[in-house]
C-alpha positions as CSV (number, residue, x, y, z in Angstrom):
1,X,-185.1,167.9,87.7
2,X,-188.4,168.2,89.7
3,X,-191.8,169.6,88.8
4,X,-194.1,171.5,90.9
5,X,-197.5,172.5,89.5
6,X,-196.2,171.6,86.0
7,X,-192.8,174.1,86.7
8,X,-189.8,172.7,86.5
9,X,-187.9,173.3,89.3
10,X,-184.0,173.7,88.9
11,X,-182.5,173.5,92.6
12,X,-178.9,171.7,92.8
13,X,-178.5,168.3,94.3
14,X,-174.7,168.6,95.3
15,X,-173.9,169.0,99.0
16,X,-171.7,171.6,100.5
17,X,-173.5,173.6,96.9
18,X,-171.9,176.9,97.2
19,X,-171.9,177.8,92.7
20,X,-172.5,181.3,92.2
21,X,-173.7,180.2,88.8
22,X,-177.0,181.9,88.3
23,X,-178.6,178.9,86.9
24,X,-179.0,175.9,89.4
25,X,-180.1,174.0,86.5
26,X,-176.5,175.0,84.8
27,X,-174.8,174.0,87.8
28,X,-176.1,170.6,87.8
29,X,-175.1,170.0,84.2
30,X,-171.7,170.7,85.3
31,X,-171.7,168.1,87.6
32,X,-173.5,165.3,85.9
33,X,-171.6,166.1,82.7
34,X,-168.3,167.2,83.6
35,X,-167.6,166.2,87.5
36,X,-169.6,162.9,88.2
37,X,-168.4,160.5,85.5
38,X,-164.8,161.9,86.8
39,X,-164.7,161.6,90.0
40,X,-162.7,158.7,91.6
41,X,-164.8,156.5,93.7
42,X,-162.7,157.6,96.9
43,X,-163.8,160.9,96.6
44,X,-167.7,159.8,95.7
45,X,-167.3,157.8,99.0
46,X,-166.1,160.4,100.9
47,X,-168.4,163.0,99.5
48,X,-171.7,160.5,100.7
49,X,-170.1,160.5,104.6
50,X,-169.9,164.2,104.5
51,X,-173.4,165.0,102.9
52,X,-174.6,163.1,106.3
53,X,-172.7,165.3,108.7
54,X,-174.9,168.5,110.1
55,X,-171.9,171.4,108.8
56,X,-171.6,169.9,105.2
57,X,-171.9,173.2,103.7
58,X,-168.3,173.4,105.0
59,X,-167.3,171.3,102.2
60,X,-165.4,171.6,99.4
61,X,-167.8,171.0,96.2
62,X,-167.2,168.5,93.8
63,X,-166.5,171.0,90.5
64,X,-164.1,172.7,93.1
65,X,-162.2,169.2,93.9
66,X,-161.6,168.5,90.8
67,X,-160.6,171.9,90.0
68,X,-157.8,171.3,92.6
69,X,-157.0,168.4,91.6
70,X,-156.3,169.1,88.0
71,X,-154.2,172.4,89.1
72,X,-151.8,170.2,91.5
73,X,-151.0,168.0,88.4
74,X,-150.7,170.7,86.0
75,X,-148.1,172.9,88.4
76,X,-146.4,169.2,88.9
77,X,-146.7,170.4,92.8
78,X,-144.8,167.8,95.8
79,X,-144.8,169.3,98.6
80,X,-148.2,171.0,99.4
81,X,-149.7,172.2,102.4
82,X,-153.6,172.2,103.5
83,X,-155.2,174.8,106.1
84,X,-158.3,174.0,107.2
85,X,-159.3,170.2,106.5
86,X,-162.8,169.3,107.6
87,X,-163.5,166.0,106.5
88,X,-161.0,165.9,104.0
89,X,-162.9,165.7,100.7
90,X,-160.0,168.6,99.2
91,X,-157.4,166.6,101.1
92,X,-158.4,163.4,99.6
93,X,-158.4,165.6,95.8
94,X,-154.5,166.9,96.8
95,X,-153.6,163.5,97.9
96,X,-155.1,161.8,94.9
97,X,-153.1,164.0,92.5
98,X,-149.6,164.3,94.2
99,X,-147.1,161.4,93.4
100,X,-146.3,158.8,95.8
101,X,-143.8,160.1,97.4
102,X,-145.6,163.9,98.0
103,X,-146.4,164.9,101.0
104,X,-149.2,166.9,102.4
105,X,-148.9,169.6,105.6
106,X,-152.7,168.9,106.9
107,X,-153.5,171.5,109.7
108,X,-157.1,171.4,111.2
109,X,-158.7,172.1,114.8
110,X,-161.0,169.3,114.3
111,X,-159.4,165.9,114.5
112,X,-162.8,164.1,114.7
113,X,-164.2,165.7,111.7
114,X,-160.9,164.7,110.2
115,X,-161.1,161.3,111.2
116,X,-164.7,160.7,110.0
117,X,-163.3,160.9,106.1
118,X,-159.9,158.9,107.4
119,X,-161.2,155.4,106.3
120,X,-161.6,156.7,103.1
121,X,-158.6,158.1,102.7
122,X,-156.9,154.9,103.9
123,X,-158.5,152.9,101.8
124,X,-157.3,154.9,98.9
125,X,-153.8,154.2,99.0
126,X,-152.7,157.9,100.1
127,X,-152.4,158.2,103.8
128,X,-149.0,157.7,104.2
129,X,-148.5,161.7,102.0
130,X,-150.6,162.9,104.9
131,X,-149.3,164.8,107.9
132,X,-151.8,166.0,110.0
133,X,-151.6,168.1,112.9
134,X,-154.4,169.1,115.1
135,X,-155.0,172.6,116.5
136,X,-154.3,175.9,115.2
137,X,-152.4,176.5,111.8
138,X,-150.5,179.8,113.1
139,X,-148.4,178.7,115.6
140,X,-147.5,176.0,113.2
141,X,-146.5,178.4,110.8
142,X,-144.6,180.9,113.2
143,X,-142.3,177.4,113.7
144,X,-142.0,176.8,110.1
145,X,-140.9,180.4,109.0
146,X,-138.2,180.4,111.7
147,X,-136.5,177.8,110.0
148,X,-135.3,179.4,107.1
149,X,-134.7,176.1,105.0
150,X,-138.8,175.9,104.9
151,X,-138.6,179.5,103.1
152,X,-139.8,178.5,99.5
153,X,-140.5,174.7,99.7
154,X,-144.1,174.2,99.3
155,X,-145.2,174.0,95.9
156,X,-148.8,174.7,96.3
157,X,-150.6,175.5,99.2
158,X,-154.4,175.9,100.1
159,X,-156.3,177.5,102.7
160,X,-160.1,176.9,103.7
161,X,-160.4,177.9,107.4
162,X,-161.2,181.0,109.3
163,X,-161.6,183.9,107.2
164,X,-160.5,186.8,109.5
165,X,-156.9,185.4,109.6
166,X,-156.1,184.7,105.9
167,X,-154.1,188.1,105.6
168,X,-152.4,186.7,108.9
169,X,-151.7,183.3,107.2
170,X,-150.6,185.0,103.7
171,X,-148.0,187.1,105.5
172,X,-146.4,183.7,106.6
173,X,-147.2,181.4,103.4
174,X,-145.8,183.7,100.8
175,X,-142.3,182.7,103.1
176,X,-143.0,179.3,102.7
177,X,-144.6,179.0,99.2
178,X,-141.5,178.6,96.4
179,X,-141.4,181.3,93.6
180,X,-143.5,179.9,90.6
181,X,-145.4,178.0,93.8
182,X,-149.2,178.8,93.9
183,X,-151.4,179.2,97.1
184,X,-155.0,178.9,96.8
185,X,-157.4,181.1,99.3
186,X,-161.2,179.5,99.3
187,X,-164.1,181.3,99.7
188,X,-163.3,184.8,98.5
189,X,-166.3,185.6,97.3
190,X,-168.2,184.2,100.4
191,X,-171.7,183.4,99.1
192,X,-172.0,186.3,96.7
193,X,-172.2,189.2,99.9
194,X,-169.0,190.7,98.6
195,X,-171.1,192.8,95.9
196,X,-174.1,192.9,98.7
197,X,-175.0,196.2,100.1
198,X,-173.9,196.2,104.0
199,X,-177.6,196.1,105.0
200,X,-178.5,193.5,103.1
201,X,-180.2,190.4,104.9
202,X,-177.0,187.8,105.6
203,X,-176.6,184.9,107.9
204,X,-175.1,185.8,110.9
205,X,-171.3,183.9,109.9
206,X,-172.0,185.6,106.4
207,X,-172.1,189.0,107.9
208,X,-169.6,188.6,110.6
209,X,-166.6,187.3,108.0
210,X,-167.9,189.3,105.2
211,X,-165.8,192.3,106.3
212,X,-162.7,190.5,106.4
213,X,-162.8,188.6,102.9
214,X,-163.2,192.1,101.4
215,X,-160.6,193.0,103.5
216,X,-158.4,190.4,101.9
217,X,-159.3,190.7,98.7
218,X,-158.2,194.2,98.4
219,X,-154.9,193.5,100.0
220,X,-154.3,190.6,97.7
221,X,-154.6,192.3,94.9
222,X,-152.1,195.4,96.0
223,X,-149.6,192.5,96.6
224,X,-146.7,192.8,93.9
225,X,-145.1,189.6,95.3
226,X,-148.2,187.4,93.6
227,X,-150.0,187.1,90.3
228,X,-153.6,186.9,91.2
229,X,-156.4,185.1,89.4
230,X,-159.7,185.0,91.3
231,X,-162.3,182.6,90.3
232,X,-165.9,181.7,90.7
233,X,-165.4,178.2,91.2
234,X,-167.3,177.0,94.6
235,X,-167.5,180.0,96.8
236,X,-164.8,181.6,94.6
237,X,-161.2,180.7,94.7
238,X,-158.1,183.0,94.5
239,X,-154.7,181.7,93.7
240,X,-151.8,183.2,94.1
241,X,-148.4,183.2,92.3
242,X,-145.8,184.0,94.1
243,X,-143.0,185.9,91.5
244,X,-141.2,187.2,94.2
């Protein structure tokens, strides 16, 4: 923890930081009591690469990978299915946690971004549960929800990509998720400016999606077919249950 002037100053050290913890300071305890000592050395690796990259705030934070992959092995999830994969630090978390012979639905329109983790995710032992297509998820999807044998066969499902279609991908993933199955929507609190007044001062991306994650969160919660528990993990995460 720095000092400046003789105060102590309590600003987080993680890239891709996105805690809406009010305490930096508390944050950081988190990680160096609770998340660092955990983390496998294929994720530490991975996490270094990406905190070099110029869009590492697009990451997924450390406290939320292990988050996921904690959930994967408590809902004993197989099949699973990522949207939105940037340099595959939650991809590397899923694949870490899934038995050998799970598989992984990768979908991203960034193969080189993709790529730049790849080595690390080789080295690990867990490409082969990998599948990763390049280019956009829907189209994708629309192919996977006309065959109805895909209806209900991922076990867990998670989504970090463009905001203003995740009511567009839910209408197609509560097909494919099973009942009991969970999907996971990132970012639903999007940097705290869901409780912001509209004409508060927001980065441009910040203002622009804002609209649609409230949006989403409304209509997730009105949706009977899921059991919804929204947490302030990262950016905030929502899963979903599907019961129906």
């Amino acid at each position: 923890m720095a000092t400046t002037n003789g105060e102590q100053q309590t600003r987080h050290q993680e890239i891709g930081h996105k805690s809406l913890l009010q305490s930096d300071a508390l944050y950081q305890y988190i990680l160096e009591t609770s998340v660092y000592p955990k983390e496998p050395e294929p994720m530490k690796e991975l996490r270094d690469i990406t905190a070099k990259h110029p869009w590492n705030i697009m990451t997924t934070s450390a406290d939320e990978g292990q988050f996921l992959n904690m959930l994967i092995k408590l809902i004993n999830a197989k099949k699973t299915m990522e949207i939105g994969v940037y340099t595959g630090y939650s991809l590397l978390a899923t694949a870490l946690s899934l038995p050998d012979d799970g598989k992984i639905l990768a979908m991203d329109i960034n193969r080189e971004n993709y790529e730049l983790g790849f080595p690390v995710i080789e080295k690990a032992g867990v490409a082969h549960k990998i599948d990763f297509r390049e280019g956009p998820a829907m189209p994708v999807l629309d192919e996977l929800v006309e065959d109805v044998s895909n209806h209900g066969s991922f076990d867990f499902i998670f989504v970090d990509a463009d905001k203003d279609n995740y009511l567009n991908y839910h209408k197609r993933l509560i097909e494919l998720v099973k009942v009991g199955g969970v999907v996971g929507y990132d970012n639903t609190l999007w940097n705290g400016s869901v409780v912001a007044p509209a004409d508060a001062p927001m980065r441009k991306y910040v203002r622009y999606y804002r609209d649609f994650v409230l949006e989403f969160n409304k209509a997730i919660a009105a949706d009977t077919r899921v059991e919804i528990c929204q947490l302030p993990v990262g950016d905030g995460i929502t899963l979903c249950r599907r019961i129906q």
